[in-house]
N, CA and C atoms of all chains as a GROMACS GRO file, in nm:
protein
  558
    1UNK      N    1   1.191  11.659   9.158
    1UNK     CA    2   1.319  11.649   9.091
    1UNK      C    3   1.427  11.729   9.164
    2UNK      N    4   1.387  11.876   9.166
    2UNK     CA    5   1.511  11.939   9.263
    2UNK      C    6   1.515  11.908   9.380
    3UNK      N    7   1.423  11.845   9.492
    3UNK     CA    8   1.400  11.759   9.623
    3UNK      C    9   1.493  11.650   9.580
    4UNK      N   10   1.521  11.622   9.481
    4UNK     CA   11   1.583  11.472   9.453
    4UNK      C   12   1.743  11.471   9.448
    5UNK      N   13   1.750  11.598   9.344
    5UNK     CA   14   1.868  11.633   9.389
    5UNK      C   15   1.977  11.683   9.449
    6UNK      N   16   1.872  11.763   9.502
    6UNK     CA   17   1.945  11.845   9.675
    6UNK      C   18   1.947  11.708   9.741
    7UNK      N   19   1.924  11.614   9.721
    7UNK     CA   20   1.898  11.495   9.809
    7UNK      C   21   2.030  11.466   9.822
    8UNK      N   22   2.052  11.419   9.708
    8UNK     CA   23   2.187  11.353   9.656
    8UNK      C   24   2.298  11.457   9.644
    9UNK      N   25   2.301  11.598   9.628
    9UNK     CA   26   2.425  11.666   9.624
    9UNK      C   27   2.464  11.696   9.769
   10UNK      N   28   2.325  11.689   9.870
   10UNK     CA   29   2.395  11.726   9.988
   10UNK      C   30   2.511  11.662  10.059
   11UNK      N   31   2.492  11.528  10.048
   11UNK     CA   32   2.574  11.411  10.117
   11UNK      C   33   2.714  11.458  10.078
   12UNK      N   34   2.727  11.485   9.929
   12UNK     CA   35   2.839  11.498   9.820
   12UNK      C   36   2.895  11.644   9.906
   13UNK      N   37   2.846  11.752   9.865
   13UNK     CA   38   2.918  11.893   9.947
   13UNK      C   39   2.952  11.858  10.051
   14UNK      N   40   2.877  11.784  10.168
   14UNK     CA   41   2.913  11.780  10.340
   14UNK      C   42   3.037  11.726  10.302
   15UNK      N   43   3.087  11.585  10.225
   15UNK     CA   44   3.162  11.546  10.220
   15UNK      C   45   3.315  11.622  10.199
   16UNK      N   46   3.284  11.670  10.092
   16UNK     CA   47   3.386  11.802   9.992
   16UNK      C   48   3.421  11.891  10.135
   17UNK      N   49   3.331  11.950  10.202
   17UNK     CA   50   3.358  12.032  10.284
   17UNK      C   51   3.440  11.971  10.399
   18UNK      N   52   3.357  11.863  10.434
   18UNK     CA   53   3.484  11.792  10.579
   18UNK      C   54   3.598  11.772  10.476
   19UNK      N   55   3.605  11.734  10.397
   19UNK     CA   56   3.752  11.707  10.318
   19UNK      C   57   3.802  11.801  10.364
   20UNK      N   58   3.780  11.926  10.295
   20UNK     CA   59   3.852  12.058  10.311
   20UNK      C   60   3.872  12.120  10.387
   21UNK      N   61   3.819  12.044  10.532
   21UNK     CA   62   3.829  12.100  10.645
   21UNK      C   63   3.943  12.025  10.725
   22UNK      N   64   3.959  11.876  10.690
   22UNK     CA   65   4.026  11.755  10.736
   22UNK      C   66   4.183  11.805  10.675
   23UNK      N   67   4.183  11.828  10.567
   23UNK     CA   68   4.269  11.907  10.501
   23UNK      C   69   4.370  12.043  10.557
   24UNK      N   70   4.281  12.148  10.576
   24UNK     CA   71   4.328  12.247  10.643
   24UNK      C   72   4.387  12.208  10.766
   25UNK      N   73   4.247  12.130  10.823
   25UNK     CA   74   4.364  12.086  10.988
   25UNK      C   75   4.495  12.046  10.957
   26UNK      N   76   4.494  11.941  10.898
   26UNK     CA   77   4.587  11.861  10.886
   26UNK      C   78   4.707  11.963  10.869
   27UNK      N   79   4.690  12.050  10.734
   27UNK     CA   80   4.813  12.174  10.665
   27UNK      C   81   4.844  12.230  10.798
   28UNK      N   82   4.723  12.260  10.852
   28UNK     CA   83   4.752  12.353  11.042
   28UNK      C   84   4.834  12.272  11.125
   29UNK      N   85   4.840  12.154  11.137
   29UNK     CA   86   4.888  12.070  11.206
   29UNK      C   87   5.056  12.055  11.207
   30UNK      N   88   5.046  12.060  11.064
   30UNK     CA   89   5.166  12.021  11.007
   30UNK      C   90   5.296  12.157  11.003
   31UNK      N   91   5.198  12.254  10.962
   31UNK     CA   92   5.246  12.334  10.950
   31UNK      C   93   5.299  12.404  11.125
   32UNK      N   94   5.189  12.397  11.212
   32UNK     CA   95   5.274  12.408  11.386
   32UNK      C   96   5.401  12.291  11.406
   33UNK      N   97   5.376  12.176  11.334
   33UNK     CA   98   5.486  12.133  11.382
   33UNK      C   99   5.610  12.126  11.322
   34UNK      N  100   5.596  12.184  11.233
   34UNK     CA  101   5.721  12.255  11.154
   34UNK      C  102   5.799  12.326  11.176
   35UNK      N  103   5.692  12.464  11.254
   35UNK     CA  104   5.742  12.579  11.320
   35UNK      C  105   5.769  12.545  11.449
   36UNK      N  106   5.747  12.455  11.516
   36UNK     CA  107   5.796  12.352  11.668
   36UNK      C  108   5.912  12.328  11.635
   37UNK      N  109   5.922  12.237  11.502
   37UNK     CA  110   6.076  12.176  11.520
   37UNK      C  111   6.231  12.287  11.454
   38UNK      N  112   6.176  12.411  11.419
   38UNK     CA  113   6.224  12.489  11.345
   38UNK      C  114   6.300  12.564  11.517
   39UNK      N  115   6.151  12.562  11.548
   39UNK     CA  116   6.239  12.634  11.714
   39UNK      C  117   6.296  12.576  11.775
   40UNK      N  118   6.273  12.458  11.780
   40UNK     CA  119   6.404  12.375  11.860
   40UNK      C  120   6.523  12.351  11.839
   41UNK      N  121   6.502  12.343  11.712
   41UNK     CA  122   6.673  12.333  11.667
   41UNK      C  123   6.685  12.493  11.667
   42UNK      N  124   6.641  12.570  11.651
   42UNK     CA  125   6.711  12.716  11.687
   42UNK      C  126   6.751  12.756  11.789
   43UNK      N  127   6.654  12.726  11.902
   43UNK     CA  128   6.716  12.724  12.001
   43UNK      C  129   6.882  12.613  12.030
   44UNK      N  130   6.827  12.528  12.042
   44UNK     CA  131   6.974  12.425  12.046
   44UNK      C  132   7.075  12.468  11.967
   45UNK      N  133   7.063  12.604  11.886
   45UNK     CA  134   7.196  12.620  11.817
   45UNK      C  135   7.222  12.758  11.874
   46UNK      N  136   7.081  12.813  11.942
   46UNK     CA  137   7.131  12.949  12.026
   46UNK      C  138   7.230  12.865  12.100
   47UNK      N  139   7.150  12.823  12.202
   47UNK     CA  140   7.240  12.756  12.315
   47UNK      C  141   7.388  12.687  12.283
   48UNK      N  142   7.400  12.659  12.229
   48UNK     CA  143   7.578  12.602  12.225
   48UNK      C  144   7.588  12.733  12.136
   49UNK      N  145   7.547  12.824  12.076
   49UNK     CA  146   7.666  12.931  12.064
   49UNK      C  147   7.677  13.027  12.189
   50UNK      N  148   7.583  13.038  12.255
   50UNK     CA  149   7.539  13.080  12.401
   50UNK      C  150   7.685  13.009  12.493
   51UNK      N  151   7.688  12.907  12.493
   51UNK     CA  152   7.849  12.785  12.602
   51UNK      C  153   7.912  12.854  12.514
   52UNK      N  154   7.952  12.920  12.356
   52UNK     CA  155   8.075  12.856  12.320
   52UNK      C  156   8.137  13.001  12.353
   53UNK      N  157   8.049  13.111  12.369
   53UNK     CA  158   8.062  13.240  12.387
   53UNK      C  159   8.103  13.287  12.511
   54UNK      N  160   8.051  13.175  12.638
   54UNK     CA  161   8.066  13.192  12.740
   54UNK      C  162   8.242  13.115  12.766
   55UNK      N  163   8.241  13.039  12.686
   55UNK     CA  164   8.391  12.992  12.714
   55UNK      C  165   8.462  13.065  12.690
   56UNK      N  166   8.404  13.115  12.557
   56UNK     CA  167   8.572  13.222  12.568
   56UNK      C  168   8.569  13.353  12.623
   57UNK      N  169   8.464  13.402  12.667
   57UNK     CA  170   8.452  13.512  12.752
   57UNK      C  171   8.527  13.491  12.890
   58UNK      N  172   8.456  13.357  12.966
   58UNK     CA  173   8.453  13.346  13.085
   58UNK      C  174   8.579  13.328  13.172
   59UNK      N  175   8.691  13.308  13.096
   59UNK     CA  176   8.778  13.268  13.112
   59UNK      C  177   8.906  13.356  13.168
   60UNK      N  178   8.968  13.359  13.278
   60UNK     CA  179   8.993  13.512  13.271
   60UNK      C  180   9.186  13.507  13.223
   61UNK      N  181   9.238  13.617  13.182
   61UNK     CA  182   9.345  13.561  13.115
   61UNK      C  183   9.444  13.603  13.178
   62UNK      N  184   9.538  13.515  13.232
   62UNK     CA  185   9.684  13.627  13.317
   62UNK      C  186   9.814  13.597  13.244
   63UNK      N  187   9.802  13.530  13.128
   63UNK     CA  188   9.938  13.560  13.060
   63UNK      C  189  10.010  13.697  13.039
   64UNK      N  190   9.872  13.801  13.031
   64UNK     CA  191   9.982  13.964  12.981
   64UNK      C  192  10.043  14.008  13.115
   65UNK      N  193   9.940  13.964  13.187
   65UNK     CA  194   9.968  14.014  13.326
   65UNK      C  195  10.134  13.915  13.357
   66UNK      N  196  10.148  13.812  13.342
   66UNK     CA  197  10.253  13.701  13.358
   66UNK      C  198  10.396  13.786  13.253
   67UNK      N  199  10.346  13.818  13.196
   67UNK     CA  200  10.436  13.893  13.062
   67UNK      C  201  10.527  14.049  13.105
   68UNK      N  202  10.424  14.116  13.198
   68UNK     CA  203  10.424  14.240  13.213
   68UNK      C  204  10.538  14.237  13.378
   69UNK      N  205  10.509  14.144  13.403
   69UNK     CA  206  10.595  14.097  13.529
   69UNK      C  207  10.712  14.052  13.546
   70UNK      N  208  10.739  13.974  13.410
   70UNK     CA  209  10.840  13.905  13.367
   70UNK      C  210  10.950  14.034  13.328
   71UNK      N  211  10.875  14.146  13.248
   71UNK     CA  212  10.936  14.229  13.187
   71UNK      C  213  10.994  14.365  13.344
   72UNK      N  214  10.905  14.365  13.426
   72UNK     CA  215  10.893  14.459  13.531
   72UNK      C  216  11.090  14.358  13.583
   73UNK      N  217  11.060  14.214  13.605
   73UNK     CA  218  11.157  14.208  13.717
   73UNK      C  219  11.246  14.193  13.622
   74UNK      N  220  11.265  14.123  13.478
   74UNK     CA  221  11.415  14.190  13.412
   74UNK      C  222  11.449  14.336  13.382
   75UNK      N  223  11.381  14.419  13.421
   75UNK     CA  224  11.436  14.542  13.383
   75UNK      C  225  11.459  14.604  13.527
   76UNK      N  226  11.504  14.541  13.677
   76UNK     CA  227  11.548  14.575  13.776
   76UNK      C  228  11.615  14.485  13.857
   77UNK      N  229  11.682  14.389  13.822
   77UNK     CA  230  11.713  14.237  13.856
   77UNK      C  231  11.874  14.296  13.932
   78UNK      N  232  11.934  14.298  14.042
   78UNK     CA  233  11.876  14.158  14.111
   78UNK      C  234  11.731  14.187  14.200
   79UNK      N  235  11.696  14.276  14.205
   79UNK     CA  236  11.594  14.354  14.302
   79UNK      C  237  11.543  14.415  14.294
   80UNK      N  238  11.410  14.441  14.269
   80UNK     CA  239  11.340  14.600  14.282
   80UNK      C  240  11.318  14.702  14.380
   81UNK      N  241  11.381  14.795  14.390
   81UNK     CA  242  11.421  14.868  14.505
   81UNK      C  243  11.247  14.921  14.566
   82UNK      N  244  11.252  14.957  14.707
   82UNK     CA  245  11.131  15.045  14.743
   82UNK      C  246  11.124  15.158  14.675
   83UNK      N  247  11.001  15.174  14.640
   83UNK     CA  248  11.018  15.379  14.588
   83UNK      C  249  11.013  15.331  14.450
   84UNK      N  250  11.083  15.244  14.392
   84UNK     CA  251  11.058  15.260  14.224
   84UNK      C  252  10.960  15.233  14.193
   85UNK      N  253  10.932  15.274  14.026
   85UNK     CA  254  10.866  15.270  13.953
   85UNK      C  255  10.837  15.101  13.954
   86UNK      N  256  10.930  15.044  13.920
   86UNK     CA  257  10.898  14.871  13.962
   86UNK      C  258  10.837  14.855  14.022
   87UNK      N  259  10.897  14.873  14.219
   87UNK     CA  260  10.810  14.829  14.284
   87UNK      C  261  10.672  14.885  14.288
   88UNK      N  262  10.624  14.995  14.242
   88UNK     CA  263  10.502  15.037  14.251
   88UNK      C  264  10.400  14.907  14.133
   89UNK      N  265  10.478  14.912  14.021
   89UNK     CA  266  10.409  14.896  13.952
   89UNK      C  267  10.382  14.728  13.989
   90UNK      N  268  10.513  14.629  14.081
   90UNK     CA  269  10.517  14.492  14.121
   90UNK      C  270  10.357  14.482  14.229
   91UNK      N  271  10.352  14.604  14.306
   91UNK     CA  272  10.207  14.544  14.437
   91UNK      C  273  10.140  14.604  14.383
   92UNK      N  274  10.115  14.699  14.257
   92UNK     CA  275   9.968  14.689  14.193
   92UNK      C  276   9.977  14.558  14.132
   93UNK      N  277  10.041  14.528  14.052
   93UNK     CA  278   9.996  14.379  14.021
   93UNK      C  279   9.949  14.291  14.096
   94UNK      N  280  10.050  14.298  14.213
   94UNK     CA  281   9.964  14.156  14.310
   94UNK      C  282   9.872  14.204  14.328
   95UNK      N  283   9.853  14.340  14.410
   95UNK     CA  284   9.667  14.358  14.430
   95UNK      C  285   9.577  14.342  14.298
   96UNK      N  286   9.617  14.318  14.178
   96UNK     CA  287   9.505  14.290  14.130
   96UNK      C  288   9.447  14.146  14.098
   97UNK      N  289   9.643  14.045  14.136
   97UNK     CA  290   9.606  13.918  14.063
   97UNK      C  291   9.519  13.834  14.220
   98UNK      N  292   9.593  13.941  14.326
   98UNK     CA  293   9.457  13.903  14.449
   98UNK      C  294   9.320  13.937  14.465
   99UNK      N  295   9.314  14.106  14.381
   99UNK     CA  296   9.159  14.063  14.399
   99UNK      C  297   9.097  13.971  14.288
  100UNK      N  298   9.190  13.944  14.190
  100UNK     CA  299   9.088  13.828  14.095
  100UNK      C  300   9.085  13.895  13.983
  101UNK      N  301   9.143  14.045  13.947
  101UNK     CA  302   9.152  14.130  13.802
  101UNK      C  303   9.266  14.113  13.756
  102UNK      N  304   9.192  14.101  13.600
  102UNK     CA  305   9.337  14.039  13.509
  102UNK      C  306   9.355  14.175  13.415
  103UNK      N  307   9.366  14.299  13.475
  103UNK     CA  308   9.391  14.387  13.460
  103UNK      C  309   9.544  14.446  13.484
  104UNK      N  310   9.581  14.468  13.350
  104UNK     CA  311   9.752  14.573  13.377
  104UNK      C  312   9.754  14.645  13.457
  105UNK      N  313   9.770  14.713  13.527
  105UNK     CA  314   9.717  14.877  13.626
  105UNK      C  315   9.804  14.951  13.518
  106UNK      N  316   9.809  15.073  13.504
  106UNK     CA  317   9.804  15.190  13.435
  106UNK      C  318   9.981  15.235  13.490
  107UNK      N  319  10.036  15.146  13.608
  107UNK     CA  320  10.145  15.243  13.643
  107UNK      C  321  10.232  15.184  13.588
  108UNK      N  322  10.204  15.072  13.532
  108UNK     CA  323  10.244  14.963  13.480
  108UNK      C  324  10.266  14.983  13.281
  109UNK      N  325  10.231  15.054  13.245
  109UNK     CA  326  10.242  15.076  13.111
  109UNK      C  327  10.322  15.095  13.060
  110UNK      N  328  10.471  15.144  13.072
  110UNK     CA  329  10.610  15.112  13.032
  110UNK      C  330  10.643  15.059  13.001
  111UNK      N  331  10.574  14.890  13.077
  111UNK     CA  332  10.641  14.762  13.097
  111UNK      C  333  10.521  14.654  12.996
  112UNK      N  334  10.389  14.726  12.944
  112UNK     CA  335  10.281  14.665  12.924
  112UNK      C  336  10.291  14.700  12.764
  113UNK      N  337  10.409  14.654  12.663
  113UNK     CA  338  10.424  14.662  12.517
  113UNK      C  339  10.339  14.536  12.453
  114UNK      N  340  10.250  14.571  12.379
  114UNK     CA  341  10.176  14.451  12.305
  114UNK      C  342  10.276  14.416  12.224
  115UNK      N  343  10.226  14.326  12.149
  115UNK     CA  344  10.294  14.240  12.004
  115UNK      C  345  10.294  14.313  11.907
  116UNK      N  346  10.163  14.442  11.913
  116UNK     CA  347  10.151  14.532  11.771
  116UNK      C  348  10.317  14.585  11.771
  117UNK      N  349  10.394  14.637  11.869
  117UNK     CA  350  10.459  14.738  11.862
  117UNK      C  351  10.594  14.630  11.766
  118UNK      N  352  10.554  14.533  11.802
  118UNK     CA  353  10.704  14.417  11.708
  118UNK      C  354  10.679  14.471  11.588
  119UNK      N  355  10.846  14.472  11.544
  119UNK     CA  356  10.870  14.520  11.433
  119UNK      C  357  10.979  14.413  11.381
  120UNK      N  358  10.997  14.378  11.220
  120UNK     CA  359  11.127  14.300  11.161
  120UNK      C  360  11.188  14.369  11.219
  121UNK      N  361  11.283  14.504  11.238
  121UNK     CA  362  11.397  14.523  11.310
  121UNK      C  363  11.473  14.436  11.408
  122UNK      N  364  11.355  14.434  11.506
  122UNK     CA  365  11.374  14.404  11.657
  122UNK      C  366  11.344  14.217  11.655
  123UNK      N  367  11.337  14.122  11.487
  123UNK     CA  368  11.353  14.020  11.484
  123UNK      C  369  11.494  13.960  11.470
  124UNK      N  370  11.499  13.861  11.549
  124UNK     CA  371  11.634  13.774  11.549
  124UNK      C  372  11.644  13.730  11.410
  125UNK      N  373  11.775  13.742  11.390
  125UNK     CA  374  11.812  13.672  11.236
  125UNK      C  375  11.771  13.567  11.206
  126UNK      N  376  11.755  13.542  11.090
  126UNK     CA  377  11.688  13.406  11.041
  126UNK      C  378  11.824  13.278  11.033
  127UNK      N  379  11.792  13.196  11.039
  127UNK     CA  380  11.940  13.086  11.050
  127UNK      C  381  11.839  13.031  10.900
  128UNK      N  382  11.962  12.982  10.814
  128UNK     CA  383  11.990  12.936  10.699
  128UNK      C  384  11.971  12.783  10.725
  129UNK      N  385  11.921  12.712  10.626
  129UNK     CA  386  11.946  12.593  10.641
  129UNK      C  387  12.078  12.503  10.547
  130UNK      N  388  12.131  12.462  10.620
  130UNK     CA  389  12.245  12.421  10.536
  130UNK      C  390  12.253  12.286  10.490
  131UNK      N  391  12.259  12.229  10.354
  131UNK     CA  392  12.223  12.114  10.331
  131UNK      C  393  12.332  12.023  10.297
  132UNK      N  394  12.365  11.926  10.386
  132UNK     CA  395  12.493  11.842  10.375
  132UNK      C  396  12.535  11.817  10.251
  133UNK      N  397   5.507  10.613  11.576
  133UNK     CA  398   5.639  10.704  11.563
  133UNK      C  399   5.665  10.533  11.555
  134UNK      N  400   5.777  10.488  11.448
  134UNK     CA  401   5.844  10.379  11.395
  134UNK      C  402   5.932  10.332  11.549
  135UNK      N  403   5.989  10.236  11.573
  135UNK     CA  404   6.122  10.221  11.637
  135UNK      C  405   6.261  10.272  11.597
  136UNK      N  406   6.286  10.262  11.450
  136UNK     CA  407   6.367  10.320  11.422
  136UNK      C  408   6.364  10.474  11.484
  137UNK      N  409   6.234  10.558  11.398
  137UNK     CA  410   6.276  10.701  11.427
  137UNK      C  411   6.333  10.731  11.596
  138UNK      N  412   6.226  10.650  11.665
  138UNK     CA  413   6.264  10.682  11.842
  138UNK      C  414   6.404  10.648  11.850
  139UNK      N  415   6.449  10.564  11.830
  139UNK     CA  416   6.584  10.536  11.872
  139UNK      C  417   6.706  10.609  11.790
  140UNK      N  418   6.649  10.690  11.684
  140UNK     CA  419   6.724  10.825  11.571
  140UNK      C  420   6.739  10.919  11.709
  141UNK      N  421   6.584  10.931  11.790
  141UNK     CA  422   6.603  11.065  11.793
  141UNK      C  423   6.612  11.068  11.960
  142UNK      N  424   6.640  10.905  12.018
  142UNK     CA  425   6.708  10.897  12.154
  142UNK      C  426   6.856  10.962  12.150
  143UNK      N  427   6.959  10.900  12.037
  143UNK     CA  428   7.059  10.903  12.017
  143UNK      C  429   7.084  11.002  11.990
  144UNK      N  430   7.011  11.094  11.878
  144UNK     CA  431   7.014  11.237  11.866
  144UNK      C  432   7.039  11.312  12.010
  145UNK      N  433   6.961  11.266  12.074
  145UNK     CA  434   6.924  11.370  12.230
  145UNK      C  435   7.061  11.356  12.324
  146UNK      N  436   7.097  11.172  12.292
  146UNK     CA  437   7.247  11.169  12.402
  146UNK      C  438   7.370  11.243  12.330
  147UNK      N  439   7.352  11.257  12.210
  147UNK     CA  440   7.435  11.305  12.135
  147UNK      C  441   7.461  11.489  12.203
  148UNK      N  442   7.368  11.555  12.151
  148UNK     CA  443   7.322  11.680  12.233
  148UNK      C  444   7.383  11.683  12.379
  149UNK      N  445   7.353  11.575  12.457
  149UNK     CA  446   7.379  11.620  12.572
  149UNK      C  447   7.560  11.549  12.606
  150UNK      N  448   7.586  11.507  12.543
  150UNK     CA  449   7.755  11.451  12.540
  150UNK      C  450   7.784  11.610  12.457
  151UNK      N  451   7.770  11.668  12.360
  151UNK     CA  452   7.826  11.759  12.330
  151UNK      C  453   7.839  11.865  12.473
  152UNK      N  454   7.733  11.929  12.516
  152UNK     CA  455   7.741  11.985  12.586
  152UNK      C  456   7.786  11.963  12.715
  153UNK      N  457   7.848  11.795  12.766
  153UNK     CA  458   7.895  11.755  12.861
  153UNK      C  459   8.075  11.833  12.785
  154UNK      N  460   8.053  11.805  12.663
  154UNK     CA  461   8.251  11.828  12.670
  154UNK      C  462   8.234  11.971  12.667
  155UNK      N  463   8.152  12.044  12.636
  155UNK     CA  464   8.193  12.219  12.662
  155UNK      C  465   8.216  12.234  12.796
  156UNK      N  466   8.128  12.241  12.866
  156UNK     CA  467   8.099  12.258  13.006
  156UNK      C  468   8.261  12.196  13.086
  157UNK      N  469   8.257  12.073  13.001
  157UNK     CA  470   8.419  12.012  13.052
  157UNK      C  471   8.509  12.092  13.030
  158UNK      N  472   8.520  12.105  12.926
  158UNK     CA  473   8.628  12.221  12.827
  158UNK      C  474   8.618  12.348  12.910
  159UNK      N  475   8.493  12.434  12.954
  159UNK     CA  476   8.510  12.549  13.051
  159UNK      C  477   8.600  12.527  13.152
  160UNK      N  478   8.581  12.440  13.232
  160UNK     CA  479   8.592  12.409  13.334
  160UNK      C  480   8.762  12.359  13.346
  161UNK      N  481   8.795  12.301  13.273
  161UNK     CA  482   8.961  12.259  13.241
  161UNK      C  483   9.012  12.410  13.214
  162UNK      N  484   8.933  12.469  13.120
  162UNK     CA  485   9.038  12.611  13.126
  162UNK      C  486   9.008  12.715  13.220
  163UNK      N  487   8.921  12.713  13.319
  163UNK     CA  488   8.921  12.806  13.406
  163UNK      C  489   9.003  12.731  13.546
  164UNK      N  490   9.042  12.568  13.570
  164UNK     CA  491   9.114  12.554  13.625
  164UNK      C  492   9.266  12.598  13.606
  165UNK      N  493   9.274  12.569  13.462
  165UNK     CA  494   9.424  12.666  13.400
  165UNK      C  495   9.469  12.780  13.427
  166UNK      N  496   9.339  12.856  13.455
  166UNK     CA  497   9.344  13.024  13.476
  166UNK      C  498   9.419  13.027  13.576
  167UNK      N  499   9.314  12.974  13.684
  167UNK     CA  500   9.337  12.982  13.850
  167UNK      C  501   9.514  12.904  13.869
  168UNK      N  502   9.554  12.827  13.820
  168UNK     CA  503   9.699  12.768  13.832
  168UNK      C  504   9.790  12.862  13.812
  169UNK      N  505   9.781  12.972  13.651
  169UNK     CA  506   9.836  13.052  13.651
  169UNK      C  507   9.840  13.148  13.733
  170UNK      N  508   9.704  13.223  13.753
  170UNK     CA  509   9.690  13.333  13.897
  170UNK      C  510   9.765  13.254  13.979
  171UNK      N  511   9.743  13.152  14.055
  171UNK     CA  512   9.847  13.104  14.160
  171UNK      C  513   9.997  13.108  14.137
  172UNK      N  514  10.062  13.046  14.011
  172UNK     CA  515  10.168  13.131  13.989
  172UNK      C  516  10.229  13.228  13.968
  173UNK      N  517  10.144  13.315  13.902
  173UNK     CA  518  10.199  13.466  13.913
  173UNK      C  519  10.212  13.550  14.042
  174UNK      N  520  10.110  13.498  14.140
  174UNK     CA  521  10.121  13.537  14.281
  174UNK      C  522  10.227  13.473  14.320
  175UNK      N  523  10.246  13.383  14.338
  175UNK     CA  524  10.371  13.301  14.385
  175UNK      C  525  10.469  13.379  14.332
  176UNK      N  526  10.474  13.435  14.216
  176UNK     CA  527  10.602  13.482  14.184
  176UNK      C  528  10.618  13.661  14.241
  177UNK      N  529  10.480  13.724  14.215
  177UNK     CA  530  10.512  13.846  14.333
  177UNK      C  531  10.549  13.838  14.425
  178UNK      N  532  10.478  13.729  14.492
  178UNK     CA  533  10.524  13.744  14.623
  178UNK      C  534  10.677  13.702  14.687
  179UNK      N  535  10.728  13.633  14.546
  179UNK     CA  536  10.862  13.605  14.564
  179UNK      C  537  10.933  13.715  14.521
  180UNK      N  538  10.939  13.824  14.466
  180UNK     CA  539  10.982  13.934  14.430
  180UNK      C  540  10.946  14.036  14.503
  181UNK      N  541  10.868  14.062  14.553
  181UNK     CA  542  10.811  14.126  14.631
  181UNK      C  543  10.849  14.119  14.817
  182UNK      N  544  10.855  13.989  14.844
  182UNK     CA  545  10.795  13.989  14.966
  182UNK      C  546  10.673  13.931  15.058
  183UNK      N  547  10.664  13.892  15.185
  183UNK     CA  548  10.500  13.851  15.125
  183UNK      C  549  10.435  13.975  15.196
  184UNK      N  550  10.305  13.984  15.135
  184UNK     CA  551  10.235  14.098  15.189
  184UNK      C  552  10.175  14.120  15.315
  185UNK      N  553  10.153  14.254  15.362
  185UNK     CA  554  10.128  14.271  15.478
  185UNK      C  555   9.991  14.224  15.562
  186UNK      N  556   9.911  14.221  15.450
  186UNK     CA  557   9.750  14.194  15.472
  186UNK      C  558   9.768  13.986  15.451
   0.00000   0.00000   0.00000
């Protein structure tokens, strides 16, 4: 009788067990490729914030420098004499926009006022609109 | 893998790589911008200036 039924339960457990084994793989399976596609799109979203970081880093900027120049030759016009403060501060600029630095030079700081320093005072009047 | 999904996830991929064709574009247009300006601001030292000795 118990020969008979170890007979018959064995088939039944082997079965239960590959189930539960067919099972696990499968959860294992599923579950690596989850964590596969989890990294890929993470990566692919490193990477374009990786370009978008590099764009605006990479870029080098010579408007202040364009600004600081503008301001250097109206405040000595028609000419900037040798010896001044201008001209010193005019061929540090070129040496830097020649070597490739978008750097103010330091002799230059007189002439190098950010936007912080704007004040309403120093804004032009507002024009009115006048309605026919 | 269906036909549909492959051709989801061809298009997905050209998609990906057209995005990153217009950054790379987009760098590249504004670092030509840069260099135009550097060329004008030199142009303009050197018109105020003189041209240099070196």
């Amino acid at each position: 009788m118990l020969t008979w039924a170890l007979g018959k339960a064995a088939p039944c457990c082997c079965g239960v067990a590959s189930l539960i084994m067919l099972t696990r793989q499968s959860d294992i399976a599923a579950i690596v490729g989850l964590f596969l596609r989890v990294g890929a799109a993470v990566g692919v979203f490193l990477l374009l914030g990786a370009l978008i970081l590099a764009e605006a880093g990479c870029v080098k900027q010579w408007a202040p420098l364009d600004a600081v120049t503008d301001r250097v030759l109206a405040s000595c016009s028609p000419r900037c004499a040798v010896g001044t403060a201008q001209h010193r501060c005019l061929t540090e600029l070129r040496a830097n926009v020649s070597a490739n630095v978008d750097q103010v030079p330091t002799i230059c700081s007189p002439w190098n006022t950010s936007i912080s320093g704007f004040t309403p005072s120093n804004e032009a009047p507002k024009q009115e609109i006048v309605k026919p | 893998m269906t036909e549909s999904v492959k051709s989801a996830a061809v298009a997905g991929f050209e998609l990906l790589t057209a995005g990153l064709e217009m950054i790379t574009a987009n760098l590249r247009l504004r670092q030509a911008k840069a260099e135009a300006d550097r060329a004008a601001l030199l142009q303009k030292l050197n018109t105020a200036l003189g041209p240099s000795k070196d």
